[in-house]
N, C-alpha and C positions, 0 to 999 in steps of 0.2 A: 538421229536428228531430233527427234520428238523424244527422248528421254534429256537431251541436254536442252532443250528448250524450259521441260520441266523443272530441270536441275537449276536454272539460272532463273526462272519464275520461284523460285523454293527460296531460294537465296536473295534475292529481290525481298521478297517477303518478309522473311530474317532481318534485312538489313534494315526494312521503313521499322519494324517494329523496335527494332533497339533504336534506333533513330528518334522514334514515338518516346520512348521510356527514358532516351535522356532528356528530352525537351520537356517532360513531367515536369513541375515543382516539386521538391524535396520536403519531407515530413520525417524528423529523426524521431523517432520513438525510442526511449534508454532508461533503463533497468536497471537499480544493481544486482539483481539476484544472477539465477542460474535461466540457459533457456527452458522452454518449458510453457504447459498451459498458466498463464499466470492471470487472474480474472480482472486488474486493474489493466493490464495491457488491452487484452480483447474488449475491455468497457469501452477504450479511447477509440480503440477502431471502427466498433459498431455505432458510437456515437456518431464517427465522422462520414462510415458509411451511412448514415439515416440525414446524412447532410449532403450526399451525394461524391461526395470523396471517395473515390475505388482504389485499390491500389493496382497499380500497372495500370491503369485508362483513365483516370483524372490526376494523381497522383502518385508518386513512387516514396513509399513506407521504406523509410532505412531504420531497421530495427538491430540495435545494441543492449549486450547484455553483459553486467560485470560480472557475474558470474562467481559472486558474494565479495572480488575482491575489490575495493572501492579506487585501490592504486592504479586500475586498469581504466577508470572512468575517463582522465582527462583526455589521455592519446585518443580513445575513442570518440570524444566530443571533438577533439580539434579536428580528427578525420571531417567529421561533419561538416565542420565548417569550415575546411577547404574544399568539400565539394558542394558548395555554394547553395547548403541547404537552406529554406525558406523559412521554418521552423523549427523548434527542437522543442518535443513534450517530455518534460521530466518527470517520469512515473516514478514515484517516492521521492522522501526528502535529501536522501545520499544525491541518485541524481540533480534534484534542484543546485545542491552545495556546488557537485564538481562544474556544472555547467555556467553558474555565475562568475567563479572564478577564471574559465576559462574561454568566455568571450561576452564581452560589452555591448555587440553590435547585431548581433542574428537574436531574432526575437527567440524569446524559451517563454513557454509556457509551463505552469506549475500545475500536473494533474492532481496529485494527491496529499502532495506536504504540508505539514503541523507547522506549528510555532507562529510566532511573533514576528513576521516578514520584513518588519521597519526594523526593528529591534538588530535582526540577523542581517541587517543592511542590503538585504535583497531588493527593497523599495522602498521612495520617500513617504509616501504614504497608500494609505488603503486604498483611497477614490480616485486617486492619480497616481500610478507606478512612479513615474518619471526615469524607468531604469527601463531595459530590454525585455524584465522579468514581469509580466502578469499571469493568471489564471486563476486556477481555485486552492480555495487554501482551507484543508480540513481541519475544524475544530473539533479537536478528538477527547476535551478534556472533560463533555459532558459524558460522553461514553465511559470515561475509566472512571470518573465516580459514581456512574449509574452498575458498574460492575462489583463493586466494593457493597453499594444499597442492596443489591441484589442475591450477593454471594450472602448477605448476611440473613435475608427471609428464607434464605435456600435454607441455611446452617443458624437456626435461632441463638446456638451456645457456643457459636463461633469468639470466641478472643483475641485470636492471634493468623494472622496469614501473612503470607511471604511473597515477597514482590521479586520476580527475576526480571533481572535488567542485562542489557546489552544495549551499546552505544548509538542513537539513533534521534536525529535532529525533532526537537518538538516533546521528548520524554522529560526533562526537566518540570516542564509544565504537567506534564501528566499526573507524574508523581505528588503534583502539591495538591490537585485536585482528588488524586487517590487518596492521603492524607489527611485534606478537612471533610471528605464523607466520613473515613475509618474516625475519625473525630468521635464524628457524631453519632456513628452504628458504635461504641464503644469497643473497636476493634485495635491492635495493634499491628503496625506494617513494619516487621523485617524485608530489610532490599537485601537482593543477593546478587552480587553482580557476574556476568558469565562472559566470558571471554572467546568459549569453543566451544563445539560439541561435546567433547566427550568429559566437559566438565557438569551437565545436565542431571545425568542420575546421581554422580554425587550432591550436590542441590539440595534433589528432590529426597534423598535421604539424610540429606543436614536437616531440612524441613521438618517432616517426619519425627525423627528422633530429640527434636528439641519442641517439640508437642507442636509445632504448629498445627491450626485446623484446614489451612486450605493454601493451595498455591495460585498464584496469578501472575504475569507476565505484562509488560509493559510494550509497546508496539513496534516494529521493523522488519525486513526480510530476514531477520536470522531466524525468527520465532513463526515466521509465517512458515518458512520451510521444514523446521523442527515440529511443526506442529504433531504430525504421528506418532514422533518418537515422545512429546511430551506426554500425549495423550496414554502410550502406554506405559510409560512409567507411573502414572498415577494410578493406573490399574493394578502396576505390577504392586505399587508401595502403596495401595489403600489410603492415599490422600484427593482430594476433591481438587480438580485442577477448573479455573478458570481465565479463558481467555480471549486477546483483544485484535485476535486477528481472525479475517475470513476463514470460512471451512475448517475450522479447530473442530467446531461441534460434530459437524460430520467424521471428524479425525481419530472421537473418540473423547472430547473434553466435555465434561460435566454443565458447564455453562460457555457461554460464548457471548460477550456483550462487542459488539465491534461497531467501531465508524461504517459508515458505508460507503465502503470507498469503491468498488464499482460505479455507484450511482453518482459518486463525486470525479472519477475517471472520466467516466462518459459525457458528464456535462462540462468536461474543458475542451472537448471536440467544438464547443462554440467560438473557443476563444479562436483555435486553428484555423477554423472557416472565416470569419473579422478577419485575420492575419494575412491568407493568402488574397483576399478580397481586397488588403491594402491598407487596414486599418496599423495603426503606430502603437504596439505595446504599451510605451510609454502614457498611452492617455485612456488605455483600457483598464475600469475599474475593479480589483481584486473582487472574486464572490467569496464570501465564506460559507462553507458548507456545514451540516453539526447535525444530521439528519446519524439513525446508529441502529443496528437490528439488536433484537434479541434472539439467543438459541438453546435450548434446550436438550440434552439427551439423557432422557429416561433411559435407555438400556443403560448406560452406566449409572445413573440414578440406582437403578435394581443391583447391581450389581454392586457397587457400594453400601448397599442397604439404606441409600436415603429417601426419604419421601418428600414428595414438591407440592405444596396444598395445586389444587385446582385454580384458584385465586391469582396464583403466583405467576403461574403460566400464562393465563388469559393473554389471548394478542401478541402471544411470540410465536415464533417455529420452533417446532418439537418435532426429536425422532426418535423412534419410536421401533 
Protein backbone atom coordinates (compact mmCIF):
# COMPACT_ATOMS: atom_id res chain seq x y z
CA UNK A 1 0.00 0.00 0.00
CA UNK A 2 2.81 2.48 0.88
CA UNK A 3 4.74 1.69 -2.22
CA UNK A 4 1.70 2.39 -4.50
CA UNK A 5 0.95 5.41 -2.59
CA UNK A 6 4.50 6.39 -3.59
CA UNK A 7 4.04 5.32 -6.95
CA UNK A 8 0.97 7.71 -7.65
CA UNK A 9 2.74 10.65 -5.53
CA UNK A 10 5.77 10.02 -8.35
CA UNK A 11 3.36 10.31 -11.02
CA UNK A 12 1.39 13.22 -9.57
CA UNK A 13 4.56 14.82 -9.62
CA UNK A 14 5.38 13.92 -13.25
CA UNK A 15 2.24 15.13 -14.28
CA UNK A 16 2.09 18.97 -12.37
CA UNK A 17 5.59 19.21 -13.93
CA UNK A 18 4.78 18.66 -17.62
CA UNK A 19 1.68 20.28 -16.77
CA UNK A 20 4.11 23.43 -15.37
CA UNK A 21 6.37 23.14 -18.71
CA UNK A 22 3.39 23.39 -21.07
CA UNK A 23 2.02 26.41 -19.46
CA UNK A 24 5.73 28.00 -19.91
CA UNK A 25 5.83 30.62 -22.73
CA UNK A 26 7.77 29.42 -25.75
CA UNK A 27 11.22 30.85 -26.72
CA UNK A 28 12.25 29.28 -30.20
CA UNK A 29 15.95 29.64 -30.42
CA UNK A 30 17.21 28.46 -34.31
CA UNK A 31 20.40 28.12 -35.90
CA UNK A 32 21.36 27.11 -39.16
CA UNK A 33 24.51 25.33 -38.29
CA UNK A 34 25.00 21.87 -36.71
CA UNK A 35 24.16 21.06 -32.94
CA UNK A 36 26.82 21.77 -30.86
CA UNK A 37 28.47 24.42 -28.35
CA UNK A 38 27.73 27.25 -30.48
CA UNK A 39 28.83 30.86 -28.53
CA UNK A 40 25.99 33.04 -30.29
CA UNK A 41 23.42 30.52 -29.02
CA UNK A 42 24.68 30.32 -25.22
CA UNK A 43 25.24 34.36 -25.45
CA UNK A 44 21.19 34.51 -26.04
CA UNK A 45 20.55 32.19 -23.15
CA UNK A 46 22.81 33.69 -20.52
CA UNK A 47 21.50 37.01 -21.61
CA UNK A 48 18.00 35.87 -20.87
CA UNK A 49 19.14 34.02 -17.88
CA UNK A 50 20.59 37.37 -16.27
CA UNK A 51 17.07 38.54 -17.05
CA UNK A 52 15.58 35.94 -15.01
CA UNK A 53 14.26 33.73 -17.94
CA UNK A 54 15.25 29.83 -16.83
CA UNK A 55 14.47 27.30 -19.03
CA UNK A 56 11.83 24.78 -17.66
CA UNK A 57 10.79 27.36 -14.64
CA UNK A 58 10.14 30.74 -16.33
CA UNK A 59 10.32 29.66 -19.81
CA UNK A 60 10.56 26.64 -22.23
CA UNK A 61 13.72 27.16 -24.92
CA UNK A 62 12.66 25.18 -28.03
CA UNK A 63 15.98 25.15 -29.67
CA UNK A 64 16.43 24.31 -33.62
CA UNK A 65 19.10 23.58 -35.51
CA UNK A 66 19.64 23.42 -39.45
CA UNK A 67 22.20 21.61 -39.28
CA UNK A 68 24.10 23.63 -42.23
CA UNK A 69 21.03 22.68 -44.42
CA UNK A 70 19.05 26.03 -44.91
CA UNK A 71 16.04 23.72 -46.81
CA UNK A 72 15.42 22.43 -43.35
CA UNK A 73 14.77 25.83 -41.65
CA UNK A 74 11.17 26.56 -42.77
CA UNK A 75 9.45 23.07 -41.58
CA UNK A 76 11.20 23.80 -38.47
CA UNK A 77 9.99 27.28 -37.96
CA UNK A 78 6.50 26.64 -38.87
CA UNK A 79 6.87 23.68 -36.18
CA UNK A 80 7.19 26.73 -33.92
CA UNK A 81 4.70 28.36 -34.68
CA UNK A 82 2.00 25.90 -34.49
CA UNK A 83 3.16 25.39 -31.13
CA UNK A 84 2.17 28.69 -30.30
CA UNK A 85 5.49 30.04 -29.56
CA UNK A 86 5.87 33.44 -28.05
CA UNK A 87 9.06 34.30 -29.72
CA UNK A 88 11.37 33.21 -32.14
CA UNK A 89 15.34 34.47 -31.80
CA UNK A 90 16.94 34.04 -35.09
CA UNK A 91 20.73 33.38 -34.36
CA UNK A 92 22.38 34.41 -37.79
CA UNK A 93 21.13 35.77 -40.82
CA UNK A 94 20.01 32.42 -42.69
CA UNK A 95 17.73 32.05 -39.88
CA UNK A 96 16.39 35.73 -39.75
CA UNK A 97 15.64 34.92 -43.88
CA UNK A 98 13.75 31.49 -43.39
CA UNK A 99 11.74 33.03 -40.41
CA UNK A 100 10.38 36.20 -42.25
CA UNK A 101 9.33 34.40 -44.87
CA UNK A 102 7.57 31.97 -42.93
CA UNK A 103 5.41 33.84 -40.45
CA UNK A 104 4.04 37.58 -40.26
CA UNK A 105 2.57 37.24 -37.03
CA UNK A 106 4.76 35.63 -34.14
CA UNK A 107 7.41 38.20 -33.12
CA UNK A 108 11.09 37.05 -34.30
CA UNK A 109 13.78 38.65 -33.00
CA UNK A 110 17.06 39.25 -34.92
CA UNK A 111 20.24 38.11 -32.68
CA UNK A 112 22.98 38.55 -34.78
CA UNK A 113 22.30 39.45 -38.56
CA UNK A 114 24.18 41.97 -41.03
CA UNK A 115 22.72 43.87 -43.79
CA UNK A 116 20.47 46.38 -44.63
CA UNK A 117 17.19 45.28 -42.85
CA UNK A 118 14.85 47.97 -44.77
CA UNK A 119 16.64 47.29 -47.95
CA UNK A 120 16.06 43.10 -47.35
CA UNK A 121 12.39 44.19 -46.53
CA UNK A 122 12.63 42.69 -43.06
CA UNK A 123 11.39 46.30 -41.78
CA UNK A 124 10.02 49.61 -42.70
CA UNK A 125 12.36 51.33 -40.90
CA UNK A 126 15.24 51.36 -38.27
CA UNK A 127 13.28 53.42 -35.29
CA UNK A 128 9.96 51.73 -36.11
CA UNK A 129 9.94 47.92 -37.48
CA UNK A 130 6.40 48.16 -38.32
CA UNK A 131 6.88 44.27 -39.23
CA UNK A 132 6.99 41.26 -36.66
CA UNK A 133 10.93 41.54 -37.12
CA UNK A 134 12.99 43.62 -34.60
CA UNK A 135 16.19 43.18 -32.45
CA UNK A 136 19.87 43.67 -33.07
CA UNK A 137 21.37 44.06 -36.31
CA UNK A 138 25.31 43.54 -36.53
CA UNK A 139 27.33 45.95 -38.30
CA UNK A 140 30.05 43.92 -39.42
CA UNK A 141 31.48 46.10 -42.13
CA UNK A 142 33.66 47.99 -39.71
CA UNK A 143 35.29 44.81 -38.72
CA UNK A 144 36.01 43.33 -42.28
CA UNK A 145 37.78 46.57 -43.11
CA UNK A 146 39.56 46.83 -39.95
CA UNK A 147 40.74 43.16 -40.92
CA UNK A 148 42.26 44.01 -44.45
CA UNK A 149 44.08 47.54 -42.19
CA UNK A 150 45.25 45.12 -40.02
CA UNK A 151 46.39 42.12 -42.21
CA UNK A 152 48.38 44.72 -43.94
CA UNK A 153 50.70 46.15 -40.71
CA UNK A 154 50.83 42.24 -39.89
CA UNK A 155 52.41 41.66 -43.71
CA UNK A 156 53.99 45.43 -44.70
CA UNK A 157 54.76 43.78 -48.56
CA UNK A 158 51.49 42.21 -48.63
CA UNK A 159 49.96 43.14 -52.47
CA UNK A 160 47.63 40.59 -53.00
CA UNK A 161 45.08 38.47 -50.73
CA UNK A 162 42.18 36.32 -51.37
CA UNK A 163 38.84 36.67 -50.26
CA UNK A 164 36.84 33.12 -49.65
CA UNK A 165 33.24 33.54 -50.01
CA UNK A 166 30.32 31.45 -49.38
CA UNK A 167 26.72 32.62 -49.61
CA UNK A 168 25.61 34.36 -46.52
CA UNK A 169 23.11 37.37 -45.89
CA UNK A 170 25.05 40.78 -45.23
CA UNK A 171 28.63 39.67 -47.26
CA UNK A 172 27.62 41.83 -50.28
CA UNK A 173 28.26 44.66 -48.00
CA UNK A 174 31.19 43.30 -46.42
CA UNK A 175 33.02 42.80 -49.45
CA UNK A 176 32.70 46.59 -50.64
CA UNK A 177 34.10 47.67 -47.26
CA UNK A 178 36.99 44.95 -47.62
CA UNK A 179 37.50 46.68 -51.09
CA UNK A 180 37.90 50.47 -50.23
CA UNK A 181 40.35 49.63 -47.11
CA UNK A 182 42.31 47.11 -49.71
CA UNK A 183 42.06 50.52 -51.65
CA UNK A 184 43.76 52.27 -49.60
CA UNK A 185 46.44 49.69 -47.92
CA UNK A 186 47.39 49.33 -51.65
CA UNK A 187 46.31 45.78 -51.69
CA UNK A 188 44.64 43.63 -54.20
CA UNK A 189 41.31 41.24 -53.21
CA UNK A 190 40.78 38.12 -55.24
CA UNK A 191 37.18 36.59 -54.14
CA UNK A 192 37.13 32.89 -54.44
CA UNK A 193 33.91 31.53 -54.02
CA UNK A 194 33.30 28.00 -52.18
CA UNK A 195 30.54 26.05 -52.45
CA UNK A 196 31.67 22.81 -49.93
CA UNK A 197 34.09 21.63 -48.05
CA UNK A 198 36.12 19.83 -49.88
CA UNK A 199 36.56 22.51 -52.34
CA UNK A 200 38.81 24.62 -49.38
CA UNK A 201 42.31 23.27 -49.84
CA UNK A 202 42.07 23.59 -53.34
CA UNK A 203 41.43 27.52 -52.64
CA UNK A 204 43.96 27.59 -50.55
CA UNK A 205 46.30 26.11 -53.01
CA UNK A 206 44.98 28.27 -55.96
CA UNK A 207 46.03 31.11 -53.39
CA UNK A 208 49.22 30.14 -52.94
CA UNK A 209 50.50 29.28 -56.25
CA UNK A 210 49.24 32.39 -57.84
CA UNK A 211 51.45 34.34 -55.32
CA UNK A 212 48.82 35.50 -53.19
CA UNK A 213 50.21 36.84 -49.78
CA UNK A 214 47.42 36.03 -47.35
CA UNK A 215 43.84 34.42 -47.22
CA UNK A 216 40.82 35.97 -45.57
CA UNK A 217 37.26 34.83 -45.52
CA UNK A 218 34.21 36.59 -45.55
CA UNK A 219 31.39 35.77 -42.49
CA UNK A 220 28.74 32.66 -41.93
CA UNK A 221 28.18 29.19 -40.37
CA UNK A 222 30.14 27.54 -43.08
CA UNK A 223 33.46 29.25 -42.12
CA UNK A 224 32.61 29.45 -38.54
CA UNK A 225 32.61 25.55 -38.61
CA UNK A 226 35.47 25.23 -41.09
CA UNK A 227 37.39 27.14 -39.17
CA UNK A 228 40.15 24.32 -37.96
CA UNK A 229 40.17 22.79 -41.05
CA UNK A 230 41.09 26.42 -42.46
CA UNK A 231 43.42 27.08 -39.86
CA UNK A 232 45.46 24.05 -40.83
CA UNK A 233 45.59 24.35 -44.30
CA UNK A 234 47.26 27.50 -43.91
CA UNK A 235 49.83 25.76 -41.79
CA UNK A 236 49.92 22.99 -44.05
CA UNK A 237 50.42 25.62 -47.40
CA UNK A 238 52.50 28.46 -45.49
CA UNK A 239 50.08 31.18 -46.35
CA UNK A 240 48.90 33.65 -43.55
CA UNK A 241 45.17 33.07 -43.07
CA UNK A 242 43.03 35.64 -41.63
CA UNK A 243 39.68 35.60 -40.10
CA UNK A 244 36.10 36.98 -39.40
CA UNK A 245 34.72 34.50 -37.42
CA UNK A 246 34.71 33.62 -33.47
CA UNK A 247 37.44 31.29 -32.25
CA UNK A 248 39.49 31.03 -35.66
CA UNK A 249 42.36 32.44 -33.66
CA UNK A 250 42.08 29.87 -31.14
CA UNK A 251 41.62 27.42 -34.23
CA UNK A 252 45.00 28.08 -35.30
CA UNK A 253 44.33 31.37 -37.73
CA UNK A 254 47.12 33.86 -37.88
CA UNK A 255 44.67 36.88 -37.24
CA UNK A 256 41.13 37.02 -36.20
CA UNK A 257 39.34 40.33 -36.57
CA UNK A 258 35.40 39.44 -35.78
CA UNK A 259 32.17 41.22 -34.90
CA UNK A 260 31.27 40.37 -31.65
CA UNK A 261 28.67 38.70 -31.89
CA UNK A 262 28.41 36.96 -28.48
CA UNK A 263 28.11 40.32 -26.94
CA UNK A 264 25.56 41.23 -29.75
CA UNK A 265 23.52 37.60 -29.09
CA UNK A 266 23.41 38.35 -25.66
CA UNK A 267 22.10 41.85 -25.84
CA UNK A 268 18.94 40.67 -27.95
CA UNK A 269 17.86 38.66 -24.71
CA UNK A 270 16.42 42.42 -24.14
CA UNK A 271 14.32 42.39 -26.86
CA UNK A 272 12.76 38.73 -25.72
CA UNK A 273 12.19 39.95 -22.16
CA UNK A 274 9.89 43.55 -23.85
CA UNK A 275 8.21 40.65 -25.88
CA UNK A 276 7.15 38.23 -23.31
CA UNK A 277 6.35 41.40 -21.00
CA UNK A 278 3.82 42.37 -23.98
CA UNK A 279 5.63 44.85 -25.82
CA UNK A 280 4.64 44.78 -30.05
CA UNK A 281 7.83 44.20 -32.20
CA UNK A 282 6.49 46.32 -34.48
CA UNK A 283 7.15 49.48 -32.44
CA UNK A 284 10.60 48.14 -30.98
CA UNK A 285 13.48 50.08 -32.25
CA UNK A 286 16.34 48.13 -34.24
CA UNK A 287 19.88 48.46 -32.07
CA UNK A 288 22.75 48.27 -34.25
CA UNK A 289 25.64 46.83 -32.89
CA UNK A 290 29.47 47.42 -34.55
CA UNK A 291 31.36 46.76 -31.30
CA UNK A 292 34.63 43.77 -33.08
CA UNK A 293 37.56 42.04 -31.05
CA UNK A 294 40.87 41.49 -32.18
CA UNK A 295 43.07 38.11 -32.08
CA UNK A 296 46.17 37.30 -32.45
CA UNK A 297 48.27 34.00 -32.59
CA UNK A 298 51.76 34.11 -32.27
CA UNK A 299 52.50 30.53 -32.23
CA UNK A 300 51.46 30.48 -35.82
CA UNK A 301 53.13 33.77 -36.16
CA UNK A 302 56.62 31.71 -35.18
CA UNK A 303 55.73 29.21 -37.15
CA UNK A 304 55.19 31.04 -40.29
CA UNK A 305 58.20 32.92 -39.49
CA UNK A 306 56.44 36.32 -39.21
CA UNK A 307 57.03 38.98 -36.70
CA UNK A 308 54.03 41.33 -35.12
CA UNK A 309 55.71 44.68 -33.94
CA UNK A 310 54.64 45.15 -30.28
CA UNK A 311 52.66 48.17 -31.36
CA UNK A 312 50.60 46.20 -33.51
CA UNK A 313 49.21 43.90 -30.89
CA UNK A 314 48.59 46.53 -28.13
CA UNK A 315 44.84 45.99 -26.87
CA UNK A 316 44.08 42.80 -28.61
CA UNK A 317 44.08 39.06 -27.29
CA UNK A 318 47.03 37.09 -28.14
CA UNK A 319 47.88 33.45 -27.70
CA UNK A 320 50.62 32.62 -27.14
Amino acid sequence: MLFATMAASALNSVSAGRSLAADLPKVGLVHPGPKGPIPSVSAVVAGMAALGYEDGKTVAIEYRYGEGKPDQLPSMLGNLVEQDTKVIVAVAGEALVAAAQVTKSVPIVSATAGGDFVSMGFIKSWDRPDTNVTGMNMIADQAAAARVEILKRVLPAARTVVVLSNPYPGNDELLTAMRAAALKANIKLETLHIGKVDELEAAIVNAKQNGADAVTSLQGPFFFFQRKLLADLSLKHRIPLAMSEALSGEAGALLQVNPDVPGCAERSASFVDLILKGANPRDLKIERYSRYDVVFNLRTARELGINISPDTIEGSKVID
